[in-house]
Structure formats: structure tokens, C-alpha cells
C-alpha positions, 0 to 999 in steps of 0.5 A: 117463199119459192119464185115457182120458177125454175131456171136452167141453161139449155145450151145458150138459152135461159130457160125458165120453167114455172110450176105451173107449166110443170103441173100442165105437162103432168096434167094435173093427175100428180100435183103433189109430185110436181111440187116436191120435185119443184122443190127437189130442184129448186133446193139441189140445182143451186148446189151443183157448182155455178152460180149461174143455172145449171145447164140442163142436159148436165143433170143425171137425176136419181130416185126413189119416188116412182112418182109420174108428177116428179117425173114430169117435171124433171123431164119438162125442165131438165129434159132427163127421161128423154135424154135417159140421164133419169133413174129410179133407184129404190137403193135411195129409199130409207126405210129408217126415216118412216113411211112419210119419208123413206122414197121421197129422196132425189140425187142430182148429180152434174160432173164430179159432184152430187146432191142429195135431197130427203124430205123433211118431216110434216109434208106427206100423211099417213092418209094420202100413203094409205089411199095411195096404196088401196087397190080397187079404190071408190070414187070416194076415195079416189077423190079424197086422194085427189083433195090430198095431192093438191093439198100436199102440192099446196103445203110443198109450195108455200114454204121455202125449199130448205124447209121441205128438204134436207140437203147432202153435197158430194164431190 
């Protein structure tokens, strides 16, 4: 099971960011996106080289989830918006993989190396994309959405993050 932290190097300060600190800056609109990319990190950035965290402003973050929960928290950890080393990158996406899967693809890449994360199978539901997608929804539905991120969050996070995504090193 996960620490629900994250740590990074920020210069000569280690920097340790909670899931909790993470769904805070989103908001809470997005829990479910915070989870998957607190666990997108906490499987990828171990990867990238040291040992040691990753310094923080290393990290070039690209994505096919134009998620504003995932996007949050690689900005609150890894500063990647504001220094402009995030992108969305729909070439990420495979289709091949289904629709509970095909965006939730994140590449982290630090130097000459990159790695690749997909979600694994059993994490996002056919009901959750299926709202998601609904314009105009009701209050009804607009709160069975609301049920489904912190129940996808709650799923993401309690189980280790080589069981939620897979992992391809390059470099």
C-alpha cells in the first residue's frame, strides 16, 4: 500500500507531498484524478534514474488524460504547468486498450530516459465514462458522478501502484 506521499527534490529541499495536500489544491472537484496521478507518480518517478527523489523541475510530464485532477497534482508536486514542461498529448491514447483505459496514459520523462505508465484493467467504469460524457446532466447525475470519483479515488489508492499501472522504461 501506497505511503500517500510523494517526494521530490526541489533544488536542496526535500519536498514531500500528501495525496491529501493534492486533492486540497484540486478542490476536491477531481479525486479521482488526483489518485490516478498520485499513483502515476508514485510508480514512474522511482524509475527515472536515482535512487533518491527526482528533482522536481527534471520531470517533463506528458498525457493523454485531460483530467484537471491529474493535472493538479503534477503541478502542486512537480511544478510542470507553471514551468511549462506539461503537455497533453492525445497520441498517448490507445484506443486498442478500450475506453476504461485507452487516455489514462502518462510519460515522465527526466534527461535521456522515459517512463510510461497505462492503467491497468478494473480501475475506471463504463458508468463513470458514460456521465462523464452526458452534457446538460441532472443533479441526479451530477451527484452519482460526484459518488464515482471518490470511489474510483478510494479503489486507486488503496492498492499499490504496480497494481494500478503498468510501466515501460525508455532511455
Amino acid at each position: 500500500m501506497s505511503s500517500r506521499v510523494i517526494a521530490v527534490n526541489d533544488d536542496t529541499h526535500r519536498l514531500r507531498v500528501s495525496y491529501e495536500e493534492m486533492v486540497r489544491y484540486n478542490g476536491a472537484h477531481s479525486p479521482g484524478g488526483v489518485a490516478l496521478a498520485f499513483k502515476a507518480m508514485e510508480r514512474a518517478l522511482p524509475l527515472l534514474g536515482d535512487p533518491q527523489p527526482v528533482e522536481r523541475r527534471e520531470v517533463h510530464v506528458r498525457t493523454s488524460f485531460p483530467g484537471p485532477g491529474a493535472r493538479d497534482a503534477f503541478e502542486v508536486t512537480l511544478r510542470a504547468l507553471r514551468d511549462e514542461r506539461y503537455l497533453l498529448d492525445p497520441s498517448l491514447a490507445r484506443p486498442q486498450d478500450g475506453p476504461r483505459r485507452a487516455r489514462f496514459a502518462f510519460a515522465f520523462l527526466r534527461g535521456r530516459t522515459t517512463v510510461t505508465v497505462r492503467l491497468r484493467e478494473g480501475y475506471v467504469t463504463d458508468e463513470f465514462l458514460e456521465l462523464l460524457a452526458t452534457p446538460d446532466r441532472t443533479s441526479d447525475q451530477e451527484r452519482r458522478l460526484a459518488e464515482l470519483k471518490e470511489s474510483l479515488a478510494e479503489h486507486v489508492m488503496a492498492h499499490d501502484a504496480s497494481d494500478v499501472f503498468d510501466a515501460h522504461v525508455e532511455g
